[in-house]
C-alpha positions, -999 to 999 in steps of 0.1 A, spaced: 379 450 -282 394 448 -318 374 450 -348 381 434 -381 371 442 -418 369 410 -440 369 422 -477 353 394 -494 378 395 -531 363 360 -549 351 356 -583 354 345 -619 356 375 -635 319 375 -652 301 407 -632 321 432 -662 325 412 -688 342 416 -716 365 436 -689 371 416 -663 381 380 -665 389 350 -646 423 362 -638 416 401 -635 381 398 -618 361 435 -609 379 438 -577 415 440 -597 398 466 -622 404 505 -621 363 513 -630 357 545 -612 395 564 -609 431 551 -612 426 530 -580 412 494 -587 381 484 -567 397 467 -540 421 494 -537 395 518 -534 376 492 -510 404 497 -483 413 534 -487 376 541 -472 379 515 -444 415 522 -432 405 555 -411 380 529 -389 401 498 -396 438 493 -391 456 474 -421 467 450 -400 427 443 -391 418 440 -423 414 404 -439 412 399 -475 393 364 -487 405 355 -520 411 326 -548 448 318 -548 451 330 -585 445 366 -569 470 366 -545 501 383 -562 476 405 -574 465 413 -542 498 419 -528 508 440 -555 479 461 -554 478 465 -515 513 466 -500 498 479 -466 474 451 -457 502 422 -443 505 392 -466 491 372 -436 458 388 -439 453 377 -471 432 345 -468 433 319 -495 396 300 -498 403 263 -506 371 265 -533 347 297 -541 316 285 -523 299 321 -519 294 343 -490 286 321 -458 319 297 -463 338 326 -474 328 345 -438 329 313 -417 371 311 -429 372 345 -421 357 341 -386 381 315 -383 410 333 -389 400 359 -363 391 335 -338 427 319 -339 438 355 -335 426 362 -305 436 325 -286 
């Protein structure tokens, strides 16, 4: 059995305002060391998780970002929501994703 990690990466940049905005939301933001939030997200999963199992759900003006940040998760994994809808939607992609994986 393979297990996945689906690192939810939304947002609009409002949880640390007048720090994070709409094109550098929390999860792009160093807060806590010289790693950003997402970057710190995956350094504590990847000794359970292989890269390559972990999927990143995003807007698409994150993306680059995202790449930039994490050159070890593949550019495949990184999952573009058509619209931010919150958690359920942003899971049920996800699920999606996984399930054409494993046809």
């Amino acid at each position: 059995m393979i297990m996945y990690a689906v690192i939810m990466a939304g947002g609009r940049g409002t949880r640390f305002w007048p720090r994070s905005r709409e094109k550098k939301p929390k999860h792009l933001l160093d807060i806590i060391s010289d790693k950003t939030i997402i970057q710190e997200t995956v350094h504590r999963i990847k000794p359970l998780i292989m890269p390559e199992n972990i999927l990143i759900v995003t807007g698409q003006k994150h993306v680059h970002a995202l790449m930039r940040q994490l050159p070890e998760i593949p550019s495949e994994n990184i999952i573009i929501e058509p619209e931010g809808k919150n958690t359920a939607p942003c899971i049920g992609l996800a699920a999606l994703h996984i399930g054409k994986r494993r046809r």
